[in-house]
VEXVORO-710678 format. One line per field, with one value per residue: residue number from 0; x, y, z of N, C-alpha, C in turn. Coordinates in steps of 0.001 Angstrom, whole numbers, always signed. Layout:
BEGIN
k	[NUM:...]
n_px	[X:...]
n_py	[Y:...]
n_pz	[Z:...]
ca_px	[X:...]
ca_py	[Y:...]
ca_pz	[Z:...]
c_px	[X:...]
c_py	[Y:...]
c_pz	[Z:...]
REM end
This chain:
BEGIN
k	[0:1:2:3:4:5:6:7:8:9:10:11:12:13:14:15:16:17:18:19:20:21:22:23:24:25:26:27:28:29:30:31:32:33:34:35:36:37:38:39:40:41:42:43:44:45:46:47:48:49:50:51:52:53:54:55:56:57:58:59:60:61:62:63:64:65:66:67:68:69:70:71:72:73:74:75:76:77:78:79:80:81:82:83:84:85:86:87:88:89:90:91:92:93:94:95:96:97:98:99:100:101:102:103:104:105:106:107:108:109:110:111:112:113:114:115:116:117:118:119:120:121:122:123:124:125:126:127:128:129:130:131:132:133:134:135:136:137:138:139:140:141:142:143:144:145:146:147:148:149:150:151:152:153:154:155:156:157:158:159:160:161:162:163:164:165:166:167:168:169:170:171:172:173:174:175:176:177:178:179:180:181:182:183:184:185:186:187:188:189:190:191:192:193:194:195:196:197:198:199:200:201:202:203:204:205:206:207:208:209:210:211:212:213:214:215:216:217:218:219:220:221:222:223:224:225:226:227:228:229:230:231:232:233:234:235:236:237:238:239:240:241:242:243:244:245:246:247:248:249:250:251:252:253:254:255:256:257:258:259:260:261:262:263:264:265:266:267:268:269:270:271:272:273:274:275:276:277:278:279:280:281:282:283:284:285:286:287:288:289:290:291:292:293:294:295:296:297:298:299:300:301:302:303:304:305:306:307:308:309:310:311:312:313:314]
n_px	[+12651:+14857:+14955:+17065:+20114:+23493:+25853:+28363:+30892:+33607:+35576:+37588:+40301:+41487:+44084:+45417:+45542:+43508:+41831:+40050:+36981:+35594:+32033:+28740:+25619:+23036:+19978:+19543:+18204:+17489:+17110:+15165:+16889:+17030:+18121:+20465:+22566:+24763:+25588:+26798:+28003:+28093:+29400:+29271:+31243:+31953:+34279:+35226:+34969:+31706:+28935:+27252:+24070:+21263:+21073:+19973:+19448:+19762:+21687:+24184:+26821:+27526:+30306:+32099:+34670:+35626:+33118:+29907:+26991:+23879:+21545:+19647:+18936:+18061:+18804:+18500:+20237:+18249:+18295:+18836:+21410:+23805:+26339:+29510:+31185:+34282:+37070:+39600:+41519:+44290:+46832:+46953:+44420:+43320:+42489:+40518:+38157:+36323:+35164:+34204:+31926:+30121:+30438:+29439:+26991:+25742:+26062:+25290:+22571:+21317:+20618:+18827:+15896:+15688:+18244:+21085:+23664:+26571:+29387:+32733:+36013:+39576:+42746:+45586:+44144:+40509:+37600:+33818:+31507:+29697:+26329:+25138:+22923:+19840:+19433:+20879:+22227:+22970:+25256:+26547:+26700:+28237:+30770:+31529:+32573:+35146:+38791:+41947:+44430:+47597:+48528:+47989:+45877:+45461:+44771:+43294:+41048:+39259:+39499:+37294:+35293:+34177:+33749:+31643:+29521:+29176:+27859:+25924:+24004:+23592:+21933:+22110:+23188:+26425:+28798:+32042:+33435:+36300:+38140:+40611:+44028:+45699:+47661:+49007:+50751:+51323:+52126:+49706:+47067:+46406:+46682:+47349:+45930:+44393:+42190:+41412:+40044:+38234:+36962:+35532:+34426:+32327:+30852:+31340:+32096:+34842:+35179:+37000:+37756:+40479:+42758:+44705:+48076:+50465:+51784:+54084:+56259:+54794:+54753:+56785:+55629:+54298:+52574:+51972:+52457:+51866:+50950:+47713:+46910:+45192:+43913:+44499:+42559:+40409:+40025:+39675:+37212:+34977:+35317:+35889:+38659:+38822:+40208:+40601:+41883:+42241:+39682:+38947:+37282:+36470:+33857:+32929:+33816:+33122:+30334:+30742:+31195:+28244:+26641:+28173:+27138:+24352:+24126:+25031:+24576:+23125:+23641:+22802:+23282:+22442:+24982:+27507:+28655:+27387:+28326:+31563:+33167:+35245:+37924:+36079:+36728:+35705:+34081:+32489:+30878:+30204:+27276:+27766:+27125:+25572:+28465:+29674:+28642:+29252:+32190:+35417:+34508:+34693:+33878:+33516:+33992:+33460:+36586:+36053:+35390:+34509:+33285:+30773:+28597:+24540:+23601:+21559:+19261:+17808:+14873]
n_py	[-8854:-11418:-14121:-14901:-16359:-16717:-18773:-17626:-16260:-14766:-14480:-11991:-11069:-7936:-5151:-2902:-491:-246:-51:+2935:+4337:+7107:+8056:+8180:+9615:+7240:+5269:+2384:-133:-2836:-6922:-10226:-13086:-16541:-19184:-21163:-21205:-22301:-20089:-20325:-18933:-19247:-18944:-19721:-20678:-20905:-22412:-20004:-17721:-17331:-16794:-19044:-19383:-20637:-22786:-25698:-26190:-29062:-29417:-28546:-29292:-29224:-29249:-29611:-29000:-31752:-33193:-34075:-31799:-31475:-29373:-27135:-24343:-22644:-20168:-17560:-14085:-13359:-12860:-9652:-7098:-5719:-3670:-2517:+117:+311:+3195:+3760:+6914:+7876:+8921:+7854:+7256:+9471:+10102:+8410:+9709:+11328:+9368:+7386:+8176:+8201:+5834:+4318:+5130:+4641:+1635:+840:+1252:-952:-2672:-4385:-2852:-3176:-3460:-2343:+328:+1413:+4289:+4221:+5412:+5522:+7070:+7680:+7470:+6454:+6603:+6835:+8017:+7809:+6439:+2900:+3049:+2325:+4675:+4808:+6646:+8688:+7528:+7373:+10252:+11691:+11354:+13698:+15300:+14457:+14170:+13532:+11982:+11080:+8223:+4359:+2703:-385:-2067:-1944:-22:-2008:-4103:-2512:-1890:-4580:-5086:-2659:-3951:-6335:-5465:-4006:-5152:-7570:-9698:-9765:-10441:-10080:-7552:-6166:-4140:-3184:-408:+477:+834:-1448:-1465:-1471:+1059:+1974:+1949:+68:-1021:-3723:-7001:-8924:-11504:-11040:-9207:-10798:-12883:-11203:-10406:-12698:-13415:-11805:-12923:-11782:-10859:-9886:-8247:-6593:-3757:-3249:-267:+862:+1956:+4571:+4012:+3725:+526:-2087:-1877:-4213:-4813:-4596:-3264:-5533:-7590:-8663:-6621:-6648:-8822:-8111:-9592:-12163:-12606:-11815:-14441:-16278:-15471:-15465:-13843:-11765:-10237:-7282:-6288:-2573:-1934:-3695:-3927:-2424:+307:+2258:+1759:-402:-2292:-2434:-2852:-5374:-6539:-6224:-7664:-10159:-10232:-10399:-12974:-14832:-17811:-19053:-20879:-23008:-24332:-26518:-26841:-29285:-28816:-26569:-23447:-24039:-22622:-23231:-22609:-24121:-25590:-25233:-26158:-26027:-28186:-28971:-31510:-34453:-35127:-32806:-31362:-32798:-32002:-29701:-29274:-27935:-26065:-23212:-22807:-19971:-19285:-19133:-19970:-21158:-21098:-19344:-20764:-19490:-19696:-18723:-15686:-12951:-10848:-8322:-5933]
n_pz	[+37983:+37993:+40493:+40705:+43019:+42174:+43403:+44235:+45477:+47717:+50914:+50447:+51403:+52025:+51624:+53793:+52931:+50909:+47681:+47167:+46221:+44790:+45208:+43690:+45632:+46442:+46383:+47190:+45671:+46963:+46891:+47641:+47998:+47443:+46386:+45875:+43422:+40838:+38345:+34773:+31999:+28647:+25759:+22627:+19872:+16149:+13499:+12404:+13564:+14115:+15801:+17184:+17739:+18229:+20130:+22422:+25768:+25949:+24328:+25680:+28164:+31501:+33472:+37072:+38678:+37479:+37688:+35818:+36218:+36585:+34587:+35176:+34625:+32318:+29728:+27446:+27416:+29108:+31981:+33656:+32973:+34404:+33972:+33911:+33028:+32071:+31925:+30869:+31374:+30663:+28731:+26548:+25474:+24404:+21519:+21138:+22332:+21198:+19103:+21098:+22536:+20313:+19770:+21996:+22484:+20974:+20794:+23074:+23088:+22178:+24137:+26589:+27839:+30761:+31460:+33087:+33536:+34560:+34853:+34951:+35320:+35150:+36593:+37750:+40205:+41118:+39088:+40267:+38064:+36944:+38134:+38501:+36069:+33893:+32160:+29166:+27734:+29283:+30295:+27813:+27126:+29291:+28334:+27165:+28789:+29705:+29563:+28768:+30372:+32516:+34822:+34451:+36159:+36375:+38097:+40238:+39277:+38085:+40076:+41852:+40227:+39759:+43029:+42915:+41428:+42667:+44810:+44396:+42719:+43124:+41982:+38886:+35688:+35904:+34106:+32838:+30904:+29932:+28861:+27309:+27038:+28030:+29487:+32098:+34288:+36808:+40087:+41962:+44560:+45122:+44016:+40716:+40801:+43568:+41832:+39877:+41813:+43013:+40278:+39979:+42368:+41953:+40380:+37547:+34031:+32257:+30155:+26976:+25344:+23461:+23102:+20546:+21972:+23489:+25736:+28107:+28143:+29967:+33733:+35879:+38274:+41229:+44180:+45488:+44202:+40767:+37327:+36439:+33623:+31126:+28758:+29725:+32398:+30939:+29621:+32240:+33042:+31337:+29277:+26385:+24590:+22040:+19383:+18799:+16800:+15207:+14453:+13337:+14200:+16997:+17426:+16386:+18098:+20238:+19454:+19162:+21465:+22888:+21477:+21774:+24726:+24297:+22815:+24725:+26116:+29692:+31489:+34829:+37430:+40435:+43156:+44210:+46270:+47759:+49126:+50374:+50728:+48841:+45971:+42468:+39755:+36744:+33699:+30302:+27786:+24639:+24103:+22540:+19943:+19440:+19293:+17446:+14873:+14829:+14329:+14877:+16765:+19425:+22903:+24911:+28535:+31754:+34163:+36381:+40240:+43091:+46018:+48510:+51190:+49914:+49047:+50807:+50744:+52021:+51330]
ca_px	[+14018:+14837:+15515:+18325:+21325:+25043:+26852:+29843:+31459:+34727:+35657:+38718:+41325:+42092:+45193:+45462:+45624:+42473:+41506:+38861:+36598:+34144:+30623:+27400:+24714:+21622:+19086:+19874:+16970:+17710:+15920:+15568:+17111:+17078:+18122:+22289:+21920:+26060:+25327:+27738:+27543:+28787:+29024:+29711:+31384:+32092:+35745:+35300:+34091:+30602:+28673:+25990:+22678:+20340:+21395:+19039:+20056:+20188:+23469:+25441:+27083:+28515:+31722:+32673:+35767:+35649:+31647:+29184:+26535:+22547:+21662:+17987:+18170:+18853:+18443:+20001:+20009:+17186:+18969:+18892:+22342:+24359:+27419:+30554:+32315:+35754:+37509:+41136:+41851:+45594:+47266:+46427:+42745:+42607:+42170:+39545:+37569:+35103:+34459:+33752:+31115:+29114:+30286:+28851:+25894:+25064:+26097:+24701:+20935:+21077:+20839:+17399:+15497:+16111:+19596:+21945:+25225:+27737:+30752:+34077:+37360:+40503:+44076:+46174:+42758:+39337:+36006:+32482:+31099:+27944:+26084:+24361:+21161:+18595:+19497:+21978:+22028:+23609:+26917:+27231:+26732:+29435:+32496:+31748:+33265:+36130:+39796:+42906:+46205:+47416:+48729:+46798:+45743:+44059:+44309:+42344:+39517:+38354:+38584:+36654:+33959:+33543:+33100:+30531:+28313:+28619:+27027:+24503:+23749:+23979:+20993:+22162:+24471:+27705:+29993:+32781:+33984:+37627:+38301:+41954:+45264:+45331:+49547:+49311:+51741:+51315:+51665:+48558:+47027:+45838:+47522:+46698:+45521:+43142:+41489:+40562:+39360:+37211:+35735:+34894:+33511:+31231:+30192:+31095:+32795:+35524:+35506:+38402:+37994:+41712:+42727:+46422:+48435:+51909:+52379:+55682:+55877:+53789:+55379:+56129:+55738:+52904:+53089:+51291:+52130:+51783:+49899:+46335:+46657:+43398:+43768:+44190:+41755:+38974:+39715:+39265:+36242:+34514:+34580:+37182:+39321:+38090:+41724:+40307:+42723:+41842:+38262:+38448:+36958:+35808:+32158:+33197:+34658:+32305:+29167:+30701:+31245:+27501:+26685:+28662:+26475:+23230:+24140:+25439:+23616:+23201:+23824:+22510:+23152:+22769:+26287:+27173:+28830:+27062:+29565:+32261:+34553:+36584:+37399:+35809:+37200:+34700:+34607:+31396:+31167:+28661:+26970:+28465:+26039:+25754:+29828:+30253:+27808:+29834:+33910:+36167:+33825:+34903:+33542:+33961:+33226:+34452:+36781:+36026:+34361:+34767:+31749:+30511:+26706:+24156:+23330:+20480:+19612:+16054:+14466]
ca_py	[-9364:-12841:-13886:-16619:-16355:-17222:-19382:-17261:-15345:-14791:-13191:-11686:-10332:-6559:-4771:-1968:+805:-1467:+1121:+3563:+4961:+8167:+7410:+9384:+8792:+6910:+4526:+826:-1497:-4836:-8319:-11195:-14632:-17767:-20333:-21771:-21913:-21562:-19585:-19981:-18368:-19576:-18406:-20879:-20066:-22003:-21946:-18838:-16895:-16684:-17398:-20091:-18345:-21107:-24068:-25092:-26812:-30503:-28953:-28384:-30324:-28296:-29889:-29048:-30265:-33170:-34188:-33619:-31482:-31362:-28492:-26411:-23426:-22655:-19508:-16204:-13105:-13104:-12255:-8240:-7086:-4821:-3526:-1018:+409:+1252:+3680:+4403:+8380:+7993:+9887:+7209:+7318:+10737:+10258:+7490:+9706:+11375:+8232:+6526:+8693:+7330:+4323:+3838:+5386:+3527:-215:+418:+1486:-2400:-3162:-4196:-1583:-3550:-3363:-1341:+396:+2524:+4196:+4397:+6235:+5802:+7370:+6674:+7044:+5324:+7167:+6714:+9005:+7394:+4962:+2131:+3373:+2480:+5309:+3972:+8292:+9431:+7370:+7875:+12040:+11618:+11663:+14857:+16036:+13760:+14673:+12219:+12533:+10539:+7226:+3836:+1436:-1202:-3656:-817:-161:-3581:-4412:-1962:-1934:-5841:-4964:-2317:-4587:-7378:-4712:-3129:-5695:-9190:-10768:-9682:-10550:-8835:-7518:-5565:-3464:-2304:+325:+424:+104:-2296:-1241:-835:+1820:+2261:+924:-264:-1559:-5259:-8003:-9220:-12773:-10367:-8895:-11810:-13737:-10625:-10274:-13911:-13667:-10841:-13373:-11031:-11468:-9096:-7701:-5634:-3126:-2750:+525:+1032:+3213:+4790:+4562:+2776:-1089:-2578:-2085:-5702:-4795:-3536:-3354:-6970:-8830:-8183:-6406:-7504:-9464:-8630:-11360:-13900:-12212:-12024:-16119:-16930:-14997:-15950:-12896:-11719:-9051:-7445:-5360:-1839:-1798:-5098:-4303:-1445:+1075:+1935:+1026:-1814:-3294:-1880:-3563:-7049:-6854:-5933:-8758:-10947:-10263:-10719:-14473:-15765:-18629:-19285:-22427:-22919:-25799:-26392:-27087:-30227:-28591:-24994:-22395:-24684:-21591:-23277:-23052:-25058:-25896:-25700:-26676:-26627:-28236:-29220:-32865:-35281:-34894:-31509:-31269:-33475:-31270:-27945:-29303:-26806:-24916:-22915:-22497:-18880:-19182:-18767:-20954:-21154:-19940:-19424:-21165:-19311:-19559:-18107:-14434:-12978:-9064:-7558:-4389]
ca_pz	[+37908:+37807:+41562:+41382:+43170:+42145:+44425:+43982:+46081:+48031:+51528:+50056:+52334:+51853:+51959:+54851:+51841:+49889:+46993:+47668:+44529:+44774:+44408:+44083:+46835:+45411:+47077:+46950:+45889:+47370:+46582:+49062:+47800:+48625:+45925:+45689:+42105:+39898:+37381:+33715:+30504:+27785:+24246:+21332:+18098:+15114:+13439:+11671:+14752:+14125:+17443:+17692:+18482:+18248:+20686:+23363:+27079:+25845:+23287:+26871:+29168:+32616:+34720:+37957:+39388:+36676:+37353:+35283:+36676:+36081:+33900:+35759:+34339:+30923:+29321:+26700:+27155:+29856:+33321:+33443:+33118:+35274:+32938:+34270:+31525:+33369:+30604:+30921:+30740:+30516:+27425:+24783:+25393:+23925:+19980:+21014:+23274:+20523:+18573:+21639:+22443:+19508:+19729:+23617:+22435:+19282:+20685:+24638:+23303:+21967:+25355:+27128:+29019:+32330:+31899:+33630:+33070:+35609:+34038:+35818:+34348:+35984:+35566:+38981:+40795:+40339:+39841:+39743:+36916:+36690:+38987:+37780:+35611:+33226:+31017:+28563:+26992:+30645:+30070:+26742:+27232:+29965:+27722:+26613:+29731:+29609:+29015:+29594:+30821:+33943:+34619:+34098:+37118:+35940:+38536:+41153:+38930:+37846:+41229:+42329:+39197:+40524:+44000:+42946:+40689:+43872:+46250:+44020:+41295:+43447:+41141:+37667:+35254:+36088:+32970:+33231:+30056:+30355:+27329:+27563:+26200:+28315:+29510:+33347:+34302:+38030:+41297:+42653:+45473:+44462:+43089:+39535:+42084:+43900:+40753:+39398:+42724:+43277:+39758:+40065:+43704:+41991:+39012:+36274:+33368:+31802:+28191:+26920:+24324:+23297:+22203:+20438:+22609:+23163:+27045:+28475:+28684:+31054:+34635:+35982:+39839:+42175:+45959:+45861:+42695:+38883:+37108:+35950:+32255:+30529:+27986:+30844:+32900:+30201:+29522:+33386:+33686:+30480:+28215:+25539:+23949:+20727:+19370:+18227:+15473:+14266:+14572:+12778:+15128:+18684:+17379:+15938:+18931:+21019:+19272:+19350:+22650:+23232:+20441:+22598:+25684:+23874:+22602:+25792:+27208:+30899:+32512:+35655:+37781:+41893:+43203:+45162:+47611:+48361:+50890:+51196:+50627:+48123:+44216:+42071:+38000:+35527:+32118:+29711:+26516:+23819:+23784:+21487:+19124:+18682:+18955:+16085:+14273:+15155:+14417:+15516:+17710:+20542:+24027:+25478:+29684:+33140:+34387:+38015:+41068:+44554:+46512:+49791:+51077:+49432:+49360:+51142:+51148:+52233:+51496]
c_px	[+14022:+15564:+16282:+19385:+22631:+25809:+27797:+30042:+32593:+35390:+37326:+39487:+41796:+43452:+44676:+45116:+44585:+41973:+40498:+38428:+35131:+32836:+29744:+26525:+23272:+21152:+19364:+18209:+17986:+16103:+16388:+15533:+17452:+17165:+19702:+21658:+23924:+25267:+26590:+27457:+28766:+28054:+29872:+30124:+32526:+33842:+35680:+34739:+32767:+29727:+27280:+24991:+21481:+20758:+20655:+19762:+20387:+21945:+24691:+25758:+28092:+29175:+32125:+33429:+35453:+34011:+30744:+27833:+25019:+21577:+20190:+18082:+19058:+18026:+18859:+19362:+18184:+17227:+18862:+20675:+22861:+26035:+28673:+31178:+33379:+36688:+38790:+41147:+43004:+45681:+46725:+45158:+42455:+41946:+41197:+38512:+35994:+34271:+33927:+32815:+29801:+29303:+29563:+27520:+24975:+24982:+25086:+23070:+20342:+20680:+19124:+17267:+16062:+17387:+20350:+23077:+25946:+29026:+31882:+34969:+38468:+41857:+45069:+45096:+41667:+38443:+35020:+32016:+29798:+27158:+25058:+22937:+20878:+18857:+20726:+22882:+23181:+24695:+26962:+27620:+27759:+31021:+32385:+32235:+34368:+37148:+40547:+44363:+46232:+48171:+47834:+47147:+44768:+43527:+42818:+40859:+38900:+38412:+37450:+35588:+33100:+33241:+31738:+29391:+28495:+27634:+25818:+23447:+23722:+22901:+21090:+23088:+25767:+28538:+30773:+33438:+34864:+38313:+39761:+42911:+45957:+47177:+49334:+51005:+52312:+51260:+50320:+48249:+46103:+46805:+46330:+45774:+43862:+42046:+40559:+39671:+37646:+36012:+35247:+33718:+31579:+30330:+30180:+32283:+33472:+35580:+36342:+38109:+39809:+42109:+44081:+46981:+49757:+52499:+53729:+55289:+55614:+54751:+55441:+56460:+54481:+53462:+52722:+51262:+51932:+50666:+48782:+46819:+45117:+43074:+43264:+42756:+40472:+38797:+39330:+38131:+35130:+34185:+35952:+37084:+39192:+39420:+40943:+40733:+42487:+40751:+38582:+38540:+36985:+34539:+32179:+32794:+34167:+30674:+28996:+30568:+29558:+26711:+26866:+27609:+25073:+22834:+24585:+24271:+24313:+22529:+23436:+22354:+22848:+24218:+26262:+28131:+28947:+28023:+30490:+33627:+35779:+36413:+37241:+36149:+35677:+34836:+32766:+31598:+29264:+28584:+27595:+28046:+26026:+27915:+30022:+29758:+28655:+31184:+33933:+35263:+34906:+33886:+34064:+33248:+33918:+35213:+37080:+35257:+34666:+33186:+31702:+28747:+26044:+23882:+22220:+20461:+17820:+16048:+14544]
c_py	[-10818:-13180:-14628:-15810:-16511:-17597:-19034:-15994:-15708:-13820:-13132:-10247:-9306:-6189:-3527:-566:+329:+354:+1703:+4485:+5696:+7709:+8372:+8518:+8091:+5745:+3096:-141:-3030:-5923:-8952:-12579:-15527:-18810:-20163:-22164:-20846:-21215:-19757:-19387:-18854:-18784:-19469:-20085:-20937:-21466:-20768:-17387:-16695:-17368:-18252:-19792:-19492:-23066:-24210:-25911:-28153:-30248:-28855:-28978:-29120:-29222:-28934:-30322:-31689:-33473:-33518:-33242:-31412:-30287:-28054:-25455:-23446:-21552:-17974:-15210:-12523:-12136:-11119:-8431:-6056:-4687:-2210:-1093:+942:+1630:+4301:+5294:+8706:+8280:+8901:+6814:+8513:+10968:+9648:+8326:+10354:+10216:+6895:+7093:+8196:+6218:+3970:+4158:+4615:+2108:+252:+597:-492:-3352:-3817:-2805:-2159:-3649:-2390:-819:+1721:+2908:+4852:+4621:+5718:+6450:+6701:+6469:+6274:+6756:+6660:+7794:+8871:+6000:+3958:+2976:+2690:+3117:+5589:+6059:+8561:+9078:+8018:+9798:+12615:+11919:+13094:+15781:+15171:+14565:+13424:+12597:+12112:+9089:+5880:+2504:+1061:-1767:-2878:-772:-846:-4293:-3986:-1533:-3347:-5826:-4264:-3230:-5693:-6738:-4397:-4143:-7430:-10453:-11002:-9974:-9934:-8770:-6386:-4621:-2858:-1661:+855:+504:-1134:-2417:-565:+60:+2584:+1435:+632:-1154:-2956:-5459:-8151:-10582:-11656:-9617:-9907:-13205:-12541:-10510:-11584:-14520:-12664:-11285:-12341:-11525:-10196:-8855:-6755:-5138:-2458:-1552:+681:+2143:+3270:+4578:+3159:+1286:-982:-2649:-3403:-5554:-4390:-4133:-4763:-7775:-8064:-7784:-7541:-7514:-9546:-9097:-12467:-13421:-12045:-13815:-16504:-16176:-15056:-14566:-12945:-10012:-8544:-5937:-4157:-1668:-2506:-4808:-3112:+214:+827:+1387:-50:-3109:-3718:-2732:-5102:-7184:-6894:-7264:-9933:-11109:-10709:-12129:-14865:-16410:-18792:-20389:-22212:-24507:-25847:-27166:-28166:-29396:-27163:-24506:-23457:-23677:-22143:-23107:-23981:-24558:-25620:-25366:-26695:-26899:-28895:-30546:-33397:-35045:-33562:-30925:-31968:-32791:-30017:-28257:-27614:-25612:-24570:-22219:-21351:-19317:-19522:-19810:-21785:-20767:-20122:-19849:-20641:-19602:-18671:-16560:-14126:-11781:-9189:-6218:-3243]
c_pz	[+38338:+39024:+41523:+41786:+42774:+43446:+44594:+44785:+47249:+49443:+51042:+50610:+51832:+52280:+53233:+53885:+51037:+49427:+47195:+45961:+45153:+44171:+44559:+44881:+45711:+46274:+46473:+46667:+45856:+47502:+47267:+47613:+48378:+47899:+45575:+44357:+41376:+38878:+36346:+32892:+30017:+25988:+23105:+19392:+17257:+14483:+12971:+12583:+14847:+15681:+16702:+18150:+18811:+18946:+22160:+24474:+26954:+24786:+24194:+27964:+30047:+33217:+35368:+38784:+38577:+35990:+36739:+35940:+36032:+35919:+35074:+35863:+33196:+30372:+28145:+26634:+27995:+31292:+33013:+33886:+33627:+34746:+33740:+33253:+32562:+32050:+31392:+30432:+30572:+29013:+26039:+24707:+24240:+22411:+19911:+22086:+22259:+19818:+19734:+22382:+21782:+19857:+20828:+23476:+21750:+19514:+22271:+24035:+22826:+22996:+25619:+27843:+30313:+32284:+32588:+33435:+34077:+34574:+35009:+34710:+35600:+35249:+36929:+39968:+40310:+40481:+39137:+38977:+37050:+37149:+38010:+37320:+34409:+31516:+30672:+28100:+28239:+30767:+29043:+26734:+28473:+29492:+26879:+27668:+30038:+29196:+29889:+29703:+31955:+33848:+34061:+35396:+37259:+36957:+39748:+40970:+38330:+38847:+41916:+41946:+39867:+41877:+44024:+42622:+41975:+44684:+45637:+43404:+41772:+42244:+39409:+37095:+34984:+34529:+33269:+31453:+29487:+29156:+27509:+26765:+26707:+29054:+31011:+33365:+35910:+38780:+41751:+44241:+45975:+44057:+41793:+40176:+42599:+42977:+40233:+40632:+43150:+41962:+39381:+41136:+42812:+40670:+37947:+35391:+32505:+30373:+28063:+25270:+24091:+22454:+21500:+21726:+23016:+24771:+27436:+28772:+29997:+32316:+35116:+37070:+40771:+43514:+46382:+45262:+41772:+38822:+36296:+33727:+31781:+29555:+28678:+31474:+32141:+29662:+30827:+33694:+32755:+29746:+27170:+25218:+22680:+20785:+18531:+16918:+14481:+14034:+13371:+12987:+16422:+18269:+17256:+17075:+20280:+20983:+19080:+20562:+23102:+22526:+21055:+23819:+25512:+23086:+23612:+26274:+28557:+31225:+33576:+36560:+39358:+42429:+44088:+46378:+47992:+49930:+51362:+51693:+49641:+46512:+43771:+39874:+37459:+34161:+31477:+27949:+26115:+23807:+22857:+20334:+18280:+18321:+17552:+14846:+13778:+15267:+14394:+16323:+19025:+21597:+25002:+27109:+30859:+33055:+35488:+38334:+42468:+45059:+47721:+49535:+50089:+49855:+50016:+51652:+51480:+51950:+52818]
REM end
């Protein structure tokens, strides 16, 4: 595994009630690091959506807070990746729960071997289903014990998918998967604010399989602020929303997203000012050169980060 760090992370103040999610026991391997190194990804795609596969580290220019930063590591689709699928079991999951079966099966084996994938469900609770593994087969054969009916609280279990992949997964590239209708319907115990500071502290980046679905407009209250926007929330964290309907299918929507993960390049810069504890902007675009090359391109990728020290676990 590829030892760099991410400069990112956030001590982020809990509520008294802070959500709690069932886990199975399993043995932690921890790696020792020791390099302040931001990590970005970016994904490039031309006006017509097609992504940019073949652009090498002189094609990208990183900004933070305004300045332009000096690229030392550059790489796609190398980092091992550490993936939570968090699948909404509330009532309008249910027509999508056989075809997403295949579909999880058919796009996740695309994966590397060293990758990883956990799957979380929620309805007004959170759970762990399946801890991070290896074997891509053990989610997918999961929804055959699935059934849905329940509320839907989002903001809970994409906080609490991004806290897992911080604890387990600190060296890999975090993604988050949220198979949804995407129509919070419950109180929760997060703000939409705390969602996105945590799955930023935990360097991952949000994808939203949107599914249609019939449940009541989106509540606009929680005990701590609004709910979580996973439009906005997949633009500030550098991933996107792929609309089932539009796509097609669940496979569809399912194998861009995976598509998506397997063209992202990674930026890698050292920060000028490692653990100051504060956010920092960032912006990456393409050289002049190659921009003028690539009109109307767009730049998919975080758009922030919280800076604390670096990480540092032992065996």
């Amino acid at each position: 595994m590829l030892a760099v760090a991410a400069a990112i992370g956030l001590a982020v103040s809990l509520m008294p009630a802070a959500p709690q999610v069932a886990r199975a026991p399993q043995g932690e391997d921890r790696i020792r690091v020791g390099v302040d190194l931001t990590l970005v990804e970016a994904t490039v795609k031309d006006r017509r959506g097609q992504v940019l596969g073949e652009l090498s580290k002189d094609d990208f220019r990183v900004y933070e807070d305004g300045r332009e930063q000096a690229i030392t590591h550059f790489s796609r689709d190398e980092i091992p990746l550490a993936v939570a699928m968090v699948l909404d079991l509330s009532g309008s999951i249910q027509p999508f729960l056989g075809p997403l079966r295949y579909a999880s099966m058919s796009s996740l084996k695309a994966l590397k071997d060293e990758d990883q994938v956990a799957l979380f469900t929620f309805t007004d609770d959170v759970e762990l289903r399946v801890d991070l593994t290896h074997n891509k087969r053990a989610v997918a054969d999961e929804f055959e014990s699935l059934s849905a009916g329940g509320a839907t609280n989002i903001n809970d279990a994409v906080y609490l998918a991004a806290e897992y992949l911080a604890e387990k997964a600190p060296a890999a590239r975090g993604v988050i998967i949220l198979v949804s209708d995407n129509k919070a319907t419950t109180r929760t115990s997060v703000s939409a604010d705390e969602v996105t500071r945590k799955v930023l502290a935990a360097d991952a980046a949000v994808y939203s399989a949107k599914v249609p679905g019939d449940n009541p407009v989106t509540l606009g209250f929680s005990l701590r602020g609004g709910m979580v926007d996973a439009r906005k929330l997949a633009e500030e964290t550098g991933g996107e929303v792929f609309d089932v309907k539009q796509e097609g299918s669940m496979y569809v929507a399912l194998k861009k997203v995976i598509d998506r993960l397997k063209t992202r390049y990674t930026l890698g810069y050292v920060p000028p000012n490692p653990g100051d504890g504060r956010y920092h902007a960032l912006e990456v675009r393409l050289a002049s050169a190659s921009a003028a090359k690539s009109s109307g391109h767009t730049i998919v990728s975080k758009k922030g980060y919280y800076s604390t020290s670096k990480r540092t676990a032992s065996n």
